[in-house]
RONU-167780 format. One record per residue (C-alpha): residue number from 1; x, y, z. Coordinates in nm, 4 decimals, padded with zeros to 6 digits. Layout:
% RONU-167780
+------+----------+----------+----------+
| resi |       px |       py |       pz |
+------+----------+----------+----------+
|  NUM |        X |        Y |        Z |
...
+------+----------+----------+----------+
This chain:
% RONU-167780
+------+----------+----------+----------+
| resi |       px |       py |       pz |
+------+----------+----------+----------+
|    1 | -00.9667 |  01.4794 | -00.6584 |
|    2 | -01.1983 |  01.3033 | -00.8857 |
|    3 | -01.1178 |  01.0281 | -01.1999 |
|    4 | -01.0631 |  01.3142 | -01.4673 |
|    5 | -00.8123 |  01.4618 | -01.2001 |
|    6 | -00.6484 |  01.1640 | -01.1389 |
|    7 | -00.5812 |  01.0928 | -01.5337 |
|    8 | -00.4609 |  01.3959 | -01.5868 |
|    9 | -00.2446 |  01.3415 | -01.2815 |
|   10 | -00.0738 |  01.0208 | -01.4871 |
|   11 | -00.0274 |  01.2132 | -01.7819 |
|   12 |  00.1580 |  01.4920 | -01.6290 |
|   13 |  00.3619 |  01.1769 | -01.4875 |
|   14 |  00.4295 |  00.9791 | -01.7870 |
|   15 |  00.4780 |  01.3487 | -01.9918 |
|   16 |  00.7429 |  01.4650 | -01.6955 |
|   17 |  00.9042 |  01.1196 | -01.7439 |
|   18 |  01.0000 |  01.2210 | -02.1200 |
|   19 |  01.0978 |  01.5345 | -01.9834 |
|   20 |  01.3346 |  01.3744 | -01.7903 |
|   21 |  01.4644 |  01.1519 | -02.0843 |
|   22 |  01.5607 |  01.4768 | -02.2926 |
|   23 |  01.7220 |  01.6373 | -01.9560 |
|   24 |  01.9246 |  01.3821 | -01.9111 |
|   25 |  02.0457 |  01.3250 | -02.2714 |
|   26 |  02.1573 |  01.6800 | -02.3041 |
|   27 |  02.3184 |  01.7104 | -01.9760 |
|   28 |  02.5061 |  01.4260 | -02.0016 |
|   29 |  02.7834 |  01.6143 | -02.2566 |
|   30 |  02.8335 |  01.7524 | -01.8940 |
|   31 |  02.7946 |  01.4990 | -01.5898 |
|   32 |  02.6193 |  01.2011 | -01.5530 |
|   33 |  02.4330 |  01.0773 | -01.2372 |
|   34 |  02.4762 |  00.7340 | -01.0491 |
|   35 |  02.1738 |  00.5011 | -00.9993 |
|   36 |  02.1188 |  00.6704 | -00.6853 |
|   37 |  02.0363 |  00.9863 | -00.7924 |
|   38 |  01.8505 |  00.8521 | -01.0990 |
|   39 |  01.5936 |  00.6450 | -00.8882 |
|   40 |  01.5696 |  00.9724 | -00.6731 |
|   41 |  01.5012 |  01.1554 | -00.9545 |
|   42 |  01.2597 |  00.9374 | -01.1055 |
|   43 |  01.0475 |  00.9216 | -00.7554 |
|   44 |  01.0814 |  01.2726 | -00.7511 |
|   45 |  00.8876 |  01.3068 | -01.1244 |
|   46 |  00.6120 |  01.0745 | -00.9885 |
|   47 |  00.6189 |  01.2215 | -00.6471 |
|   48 |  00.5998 |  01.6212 | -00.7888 |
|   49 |  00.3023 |  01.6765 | -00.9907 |
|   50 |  00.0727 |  01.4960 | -00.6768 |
|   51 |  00.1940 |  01.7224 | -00.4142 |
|   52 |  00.1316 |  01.9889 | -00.6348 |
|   53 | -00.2162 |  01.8425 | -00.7596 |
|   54 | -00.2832 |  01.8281 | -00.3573 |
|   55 | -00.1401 |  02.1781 | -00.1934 |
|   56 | -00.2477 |  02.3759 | -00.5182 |
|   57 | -00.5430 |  02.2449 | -00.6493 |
|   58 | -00.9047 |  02.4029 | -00.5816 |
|   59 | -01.0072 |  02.1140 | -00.3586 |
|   60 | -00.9017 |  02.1070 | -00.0671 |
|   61 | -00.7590 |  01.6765 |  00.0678 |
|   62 | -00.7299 |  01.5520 |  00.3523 |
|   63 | -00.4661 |  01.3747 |  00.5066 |
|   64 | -00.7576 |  01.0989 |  00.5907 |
|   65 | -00.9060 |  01.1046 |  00.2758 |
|   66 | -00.5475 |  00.9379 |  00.1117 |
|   67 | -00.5806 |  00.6789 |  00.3936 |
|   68 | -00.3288 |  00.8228 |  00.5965 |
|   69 | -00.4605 |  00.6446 |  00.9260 |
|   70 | -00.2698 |  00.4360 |  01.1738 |
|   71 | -00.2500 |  00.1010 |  01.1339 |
|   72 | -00.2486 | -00.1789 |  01.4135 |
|   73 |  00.1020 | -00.3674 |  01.4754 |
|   74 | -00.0950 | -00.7456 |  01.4203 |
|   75 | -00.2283 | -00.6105 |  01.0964 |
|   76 |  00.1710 | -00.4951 |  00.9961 |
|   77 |  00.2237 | -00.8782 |  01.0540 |
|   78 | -00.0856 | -00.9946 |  00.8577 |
|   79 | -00.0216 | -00.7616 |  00.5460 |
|   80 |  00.3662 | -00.9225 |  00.5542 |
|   81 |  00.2083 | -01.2744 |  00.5324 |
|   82 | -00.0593 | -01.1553 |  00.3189 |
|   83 |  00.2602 | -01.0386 |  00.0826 |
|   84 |  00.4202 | -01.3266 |  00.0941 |
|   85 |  00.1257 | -01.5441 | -00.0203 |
|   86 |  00.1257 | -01.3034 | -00.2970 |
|   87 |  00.4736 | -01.3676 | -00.4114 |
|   88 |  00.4071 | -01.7045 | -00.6169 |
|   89 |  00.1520 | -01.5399 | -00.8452 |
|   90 |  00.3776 | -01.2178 | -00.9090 |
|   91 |  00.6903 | -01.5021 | -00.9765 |
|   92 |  00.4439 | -01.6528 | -01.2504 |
|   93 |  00.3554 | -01.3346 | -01.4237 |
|   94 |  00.7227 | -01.2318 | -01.3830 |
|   95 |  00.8351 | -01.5365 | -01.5563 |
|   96 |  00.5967 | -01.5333 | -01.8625 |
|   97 |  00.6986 | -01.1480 | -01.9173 |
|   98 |  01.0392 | -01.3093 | -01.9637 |
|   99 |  00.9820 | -01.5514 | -02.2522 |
|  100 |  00.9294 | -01.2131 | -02.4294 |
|  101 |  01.1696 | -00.9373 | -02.2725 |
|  102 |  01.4541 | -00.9623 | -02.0387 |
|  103 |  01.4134 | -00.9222 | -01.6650 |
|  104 |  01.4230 | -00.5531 | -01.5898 |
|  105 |  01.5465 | -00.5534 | -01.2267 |
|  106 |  01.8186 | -00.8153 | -01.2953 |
|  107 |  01.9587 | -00.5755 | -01.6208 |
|  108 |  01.9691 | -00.3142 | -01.3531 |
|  109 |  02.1227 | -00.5555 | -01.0727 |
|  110 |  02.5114 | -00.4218 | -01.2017 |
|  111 |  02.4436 | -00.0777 | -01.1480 |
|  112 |  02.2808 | -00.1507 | -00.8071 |
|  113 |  02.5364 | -00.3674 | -00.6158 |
|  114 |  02.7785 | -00.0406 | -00.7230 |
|  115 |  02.6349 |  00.1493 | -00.4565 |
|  116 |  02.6440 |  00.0781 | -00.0649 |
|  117 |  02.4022 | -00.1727 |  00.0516 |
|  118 |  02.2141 |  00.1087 |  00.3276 |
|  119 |  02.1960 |  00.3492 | -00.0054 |
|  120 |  01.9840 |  00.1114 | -00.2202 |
|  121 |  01.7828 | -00.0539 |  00.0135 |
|  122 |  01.6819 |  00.3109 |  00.1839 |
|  123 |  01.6074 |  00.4315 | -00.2077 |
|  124 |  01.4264 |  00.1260 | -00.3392 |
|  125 |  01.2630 | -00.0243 | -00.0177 |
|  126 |  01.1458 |  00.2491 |  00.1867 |
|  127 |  01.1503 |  00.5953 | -00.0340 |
|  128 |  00.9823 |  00.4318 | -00.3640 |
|  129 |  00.7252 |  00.2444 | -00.1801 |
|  130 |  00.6413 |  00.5385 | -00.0330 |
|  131 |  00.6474 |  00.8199 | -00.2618 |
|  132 |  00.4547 |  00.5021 | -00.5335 |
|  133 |  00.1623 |  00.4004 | -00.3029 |
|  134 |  00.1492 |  00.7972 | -00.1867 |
|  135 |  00.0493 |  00.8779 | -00.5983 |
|  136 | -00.0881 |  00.5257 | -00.6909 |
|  137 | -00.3102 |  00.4121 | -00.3958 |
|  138 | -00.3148 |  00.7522 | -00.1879 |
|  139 | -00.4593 |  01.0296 | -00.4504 |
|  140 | -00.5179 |  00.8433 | -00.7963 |
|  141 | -00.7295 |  00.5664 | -00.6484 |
|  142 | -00.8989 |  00.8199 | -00.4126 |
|  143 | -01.0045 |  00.9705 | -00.7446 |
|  144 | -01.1155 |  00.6703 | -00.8915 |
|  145 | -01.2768 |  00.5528 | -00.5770 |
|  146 | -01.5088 |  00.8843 | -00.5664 |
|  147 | -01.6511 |  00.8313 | -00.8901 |
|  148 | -01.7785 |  00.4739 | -00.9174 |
|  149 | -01.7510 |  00.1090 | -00.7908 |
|  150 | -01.4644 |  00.0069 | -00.5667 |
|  151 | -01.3396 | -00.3109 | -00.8741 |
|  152 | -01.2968 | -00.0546 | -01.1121 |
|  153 | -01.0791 |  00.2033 | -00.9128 |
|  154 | -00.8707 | -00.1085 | -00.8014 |
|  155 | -00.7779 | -00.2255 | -01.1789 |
|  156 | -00.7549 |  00.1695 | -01.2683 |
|  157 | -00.5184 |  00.2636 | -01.0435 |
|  158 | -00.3487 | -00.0911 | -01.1282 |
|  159 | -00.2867 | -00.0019 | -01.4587 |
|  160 | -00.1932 |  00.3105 | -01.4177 |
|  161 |  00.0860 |  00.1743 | -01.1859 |
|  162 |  00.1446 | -00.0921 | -01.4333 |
|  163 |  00.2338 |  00.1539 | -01.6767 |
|  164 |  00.3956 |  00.4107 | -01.4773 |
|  165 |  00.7114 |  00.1679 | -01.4721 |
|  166 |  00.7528 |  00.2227 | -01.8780 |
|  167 |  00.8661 | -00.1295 | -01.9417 |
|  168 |  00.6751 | -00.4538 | -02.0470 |
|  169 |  00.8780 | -00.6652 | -01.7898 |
|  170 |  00.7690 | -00.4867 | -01.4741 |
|  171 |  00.4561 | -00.3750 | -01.6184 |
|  172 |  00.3370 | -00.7054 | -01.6183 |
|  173 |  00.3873 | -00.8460 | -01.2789 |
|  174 |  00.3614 | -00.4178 | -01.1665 |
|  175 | -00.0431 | -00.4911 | -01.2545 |
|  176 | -00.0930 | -00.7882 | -01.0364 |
|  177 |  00.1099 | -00.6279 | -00.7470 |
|  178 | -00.1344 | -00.3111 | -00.8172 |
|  179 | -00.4648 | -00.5193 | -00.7270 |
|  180 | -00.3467 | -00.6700 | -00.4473 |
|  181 | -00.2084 | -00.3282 | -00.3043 |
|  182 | -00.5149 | -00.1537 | -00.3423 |
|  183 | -00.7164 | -00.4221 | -00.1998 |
|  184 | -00.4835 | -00.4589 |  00.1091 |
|  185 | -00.5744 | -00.0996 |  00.1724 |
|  186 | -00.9375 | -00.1269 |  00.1370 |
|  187 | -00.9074 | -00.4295 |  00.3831 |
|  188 | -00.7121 | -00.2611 |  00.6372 |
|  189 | -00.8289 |  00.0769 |  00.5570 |
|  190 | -00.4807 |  00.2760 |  00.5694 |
|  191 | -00.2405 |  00.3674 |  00.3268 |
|  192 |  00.0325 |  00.2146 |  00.5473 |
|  193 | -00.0578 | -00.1331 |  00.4718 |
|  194 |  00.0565 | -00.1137 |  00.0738 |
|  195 |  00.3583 |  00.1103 |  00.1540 |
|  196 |  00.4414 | -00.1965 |  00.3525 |
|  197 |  00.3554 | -00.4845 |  00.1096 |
|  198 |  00.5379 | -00.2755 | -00.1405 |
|  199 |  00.8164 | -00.2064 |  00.0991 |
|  200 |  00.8685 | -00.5811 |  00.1684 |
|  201 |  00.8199 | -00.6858 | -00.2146 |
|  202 |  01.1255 | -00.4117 | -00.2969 |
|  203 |  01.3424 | -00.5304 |  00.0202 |
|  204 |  01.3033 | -00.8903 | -00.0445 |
|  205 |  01.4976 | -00.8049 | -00.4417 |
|  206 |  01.7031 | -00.5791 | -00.2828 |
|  207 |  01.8384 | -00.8470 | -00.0087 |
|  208 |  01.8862 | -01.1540 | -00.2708 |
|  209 |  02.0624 | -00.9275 | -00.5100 |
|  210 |  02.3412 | -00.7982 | -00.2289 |
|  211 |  02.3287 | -01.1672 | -00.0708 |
|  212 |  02.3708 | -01.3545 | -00.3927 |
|  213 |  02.6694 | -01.0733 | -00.5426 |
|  214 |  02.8182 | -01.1707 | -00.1586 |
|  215 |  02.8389 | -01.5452 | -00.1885 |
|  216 |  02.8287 | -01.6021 | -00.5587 |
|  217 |  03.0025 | -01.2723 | -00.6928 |
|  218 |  02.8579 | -01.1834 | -01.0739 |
|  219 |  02.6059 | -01.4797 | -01.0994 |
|  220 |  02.2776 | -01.2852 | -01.0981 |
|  221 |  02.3449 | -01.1601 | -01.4204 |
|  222 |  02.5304 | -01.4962 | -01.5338 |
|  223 |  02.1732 | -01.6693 | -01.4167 |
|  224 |  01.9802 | -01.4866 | -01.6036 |
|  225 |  02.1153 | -01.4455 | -01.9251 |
|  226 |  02.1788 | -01.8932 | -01.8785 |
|  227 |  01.7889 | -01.9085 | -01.8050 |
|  228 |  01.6230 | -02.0639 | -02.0876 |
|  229 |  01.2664 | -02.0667 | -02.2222 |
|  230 |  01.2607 | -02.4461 | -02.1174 |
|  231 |  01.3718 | -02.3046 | -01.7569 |
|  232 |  01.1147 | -02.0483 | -01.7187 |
|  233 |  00.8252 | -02.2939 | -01.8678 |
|  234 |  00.8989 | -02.5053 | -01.5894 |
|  235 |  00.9356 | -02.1981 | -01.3209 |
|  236 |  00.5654 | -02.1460 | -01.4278 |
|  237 |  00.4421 | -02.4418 | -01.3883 |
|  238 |  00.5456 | -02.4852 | -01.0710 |
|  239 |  00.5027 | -02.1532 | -00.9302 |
|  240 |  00.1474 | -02.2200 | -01.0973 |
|  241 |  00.0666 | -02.4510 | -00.8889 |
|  242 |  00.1502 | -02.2715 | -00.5551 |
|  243 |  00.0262 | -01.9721 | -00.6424 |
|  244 | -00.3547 | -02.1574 | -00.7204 |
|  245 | -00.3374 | -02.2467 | -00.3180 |
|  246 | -00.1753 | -01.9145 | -00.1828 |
|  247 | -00.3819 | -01.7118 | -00.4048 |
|  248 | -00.6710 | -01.8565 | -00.2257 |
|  249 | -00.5140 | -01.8342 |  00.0786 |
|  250 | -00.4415 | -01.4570 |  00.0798 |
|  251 | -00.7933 | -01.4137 | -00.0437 |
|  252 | -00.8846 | -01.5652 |  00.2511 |
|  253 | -00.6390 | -01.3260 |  00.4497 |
|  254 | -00.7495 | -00.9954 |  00.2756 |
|  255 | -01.1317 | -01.0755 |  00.4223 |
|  256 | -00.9820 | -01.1976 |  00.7457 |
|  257 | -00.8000 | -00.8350 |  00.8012 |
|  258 | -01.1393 | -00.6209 |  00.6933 |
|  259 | -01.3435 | -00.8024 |  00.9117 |
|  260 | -01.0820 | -00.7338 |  01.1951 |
|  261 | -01.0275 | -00.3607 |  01.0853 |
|  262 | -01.4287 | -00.3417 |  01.0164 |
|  263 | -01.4085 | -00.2786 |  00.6195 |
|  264 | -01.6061 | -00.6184 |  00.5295 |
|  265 | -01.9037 | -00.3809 |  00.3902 |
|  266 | -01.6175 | -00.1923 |  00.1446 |
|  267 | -01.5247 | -00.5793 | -00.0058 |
|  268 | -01.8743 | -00.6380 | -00.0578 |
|  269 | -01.9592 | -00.3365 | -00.2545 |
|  270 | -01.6954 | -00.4245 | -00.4968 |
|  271 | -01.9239 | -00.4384 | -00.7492 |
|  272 | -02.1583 | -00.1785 | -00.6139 |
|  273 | -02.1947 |  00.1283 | -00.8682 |
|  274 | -02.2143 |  00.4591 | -00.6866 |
|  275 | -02.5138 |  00.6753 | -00.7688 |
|  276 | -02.3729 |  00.9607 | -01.0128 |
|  277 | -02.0846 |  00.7749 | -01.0510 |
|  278 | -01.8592 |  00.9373 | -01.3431 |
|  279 | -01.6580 |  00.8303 | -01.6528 |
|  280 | -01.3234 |  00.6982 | -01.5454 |
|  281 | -01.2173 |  00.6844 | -01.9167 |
|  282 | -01.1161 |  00.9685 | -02.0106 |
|  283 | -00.9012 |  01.1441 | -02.3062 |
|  284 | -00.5957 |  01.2163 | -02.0332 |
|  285 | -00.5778 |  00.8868 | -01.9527 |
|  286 | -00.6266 |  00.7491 | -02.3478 |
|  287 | -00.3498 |  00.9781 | -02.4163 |
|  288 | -00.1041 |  00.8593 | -02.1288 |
|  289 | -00.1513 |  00.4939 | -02.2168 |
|  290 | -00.0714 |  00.5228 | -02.5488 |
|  291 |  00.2573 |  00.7384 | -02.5063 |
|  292 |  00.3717 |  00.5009 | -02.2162 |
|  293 |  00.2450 |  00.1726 | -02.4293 |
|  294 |  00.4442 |  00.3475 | -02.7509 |
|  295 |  00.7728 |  00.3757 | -02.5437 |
|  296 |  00.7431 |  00.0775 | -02.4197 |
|  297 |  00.6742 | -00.1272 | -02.7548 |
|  298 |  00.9736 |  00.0949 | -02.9215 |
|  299 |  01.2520 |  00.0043 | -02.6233 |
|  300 |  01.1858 | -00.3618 | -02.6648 |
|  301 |  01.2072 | -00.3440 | -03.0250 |
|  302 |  01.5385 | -00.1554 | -02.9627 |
|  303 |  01.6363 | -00.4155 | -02.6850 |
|  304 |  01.5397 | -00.7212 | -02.9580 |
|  305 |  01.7848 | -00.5385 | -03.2557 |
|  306 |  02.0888 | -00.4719 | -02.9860 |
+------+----------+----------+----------+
């Protein structure tokens, strides 16, 4: 797996994704599927085209080579307080995103608390996190990785996770979640550590949303839709504020765990270009950000005239 391989990975991701669109319009004359089966589904369309890029592609990957390693139970403890020092900055994107669209998780919040608590919490906490950081940090940023320096593979495979989500509200706040995923990896040098961080980002929504339905019922949605712009100016100013000292402090963290897991050396050639490194930009990847940027652009301007 190399960069042009990985971009033409995201395309045959964000292609399948229309593919699924048009499915699902013309099959729903005949039967509809819950929000369980349409977050399987959608895993599924991310999840496909890299196990077949992986067991039927010329070159041969290793298991090792996607960072499937083990992963020491301290570190499992530092990458959950490494997450959680994370949080303030991904509650400040998340809030600007929202002077402009509405919150994406919270429109789906409805549909979610429909279903049994064990059923969305197994889907959106442990299979997504999975079958995500499998594609995002496990074979496209081991293609990005092989051809150049470690910063650009990091923001690459952030963006392409950014826009995998195919709305401007998780996009957003998806990007900032991206670098700190595939840095956590570098640091502690297994794939294990994001699918963890992502596992505990996705739990902690999951939890609030089923604890907040059980003591308030229906004022998630009643919250949101009361928020106003005054409200979220003053959510990010606060959250500013904590996030410029936990920012730091996870910094801190992330070179903490690589020094412990002996992967100080890969932080410090960050900015190190490989020799014979190769284009990362490529038309694949062009094309895929323009398609997923296009859909994106035209469901808000839907969202704005509904």
């Amino acid at each position: 797996m190399n960069s042009k391989k990985a971009n033409r990975l995201f395309l045959s991701v964000v292609l399948m994704h229309f593919v699924l669109i048009a499915i699902l319009i013309v099959s729903s004359q005949f039967f509809s599927l819950g929000i369980i089966e349409n977050l399987l589904v959608s895993q599924m369309v991310i999840l496909l085209p890299a196990v077949i890029s992986i067991f039927f592609g010329k070159e041969k990957v290793k298991a090792r080579d996607l960072g499937f390693r083990r992963i020491r139970i301290s570190t499992i403890f530092l990458v959950a307080l490494y997450t959680f020092l994370c949080m303030p900055l991904v509650t400040v994107v998340n809030a600007i995103s929202m002077l402009f669209v509405d919150n994406t998780v919270v429109a789906m919040s409805s549909e979610i608390l429909t279903v049994p608590f064990v059923a969305a919490f197994s889907m959106i906490a442990v299979f997504g996190p999975f079958s995500e950081e499998f594609v995002f940090r496990g074979v496209i940023f081991h293609g990005y990785r092989k051809d150049g320096n470690m910063l650009g593979a990091i923001l690459l495979s952030a963006l392409t996770f950014s826009f995998m989500h195919m709305n401007f509200n998780q996009a957003g706040y998806a990007f900032v979640i991206g670098i700190g995923l595939a840095f956590i990896m570098v640091a502690a040098n297994s794939i294990w550590a994001p699918v963890i961080m992502h596992g505990i980002i996705n739990a902690q929504s999951v939890c609030m949303m089923f604890l907040t339905e059980m003591i308030m019922p229906g004022s998630l949605a009643a919250e949101s839709a009361a928020m106003t712009k005054e409200d979220l100016w003053m959510t990010i100013g606060i959250y500013s504020v904590i996030a410029a000292v936990t920012t730091v402090l996870a910094v801190c963290l992330l070179i903490f765990i690589a020094d412990r897991e002996g992967q100080k050396d890969s932080l410090r050639c960050l900015f190190v270009k490989q020799e014979g490194a190769k284009k990362r930009i490529t038309p694949s990847l062009v094309t895929a950000l323009v398609i997923a940027f296009a859909y994106m652009l035209l469901e808000a301007v839907l969202t704005m005239v509904v």
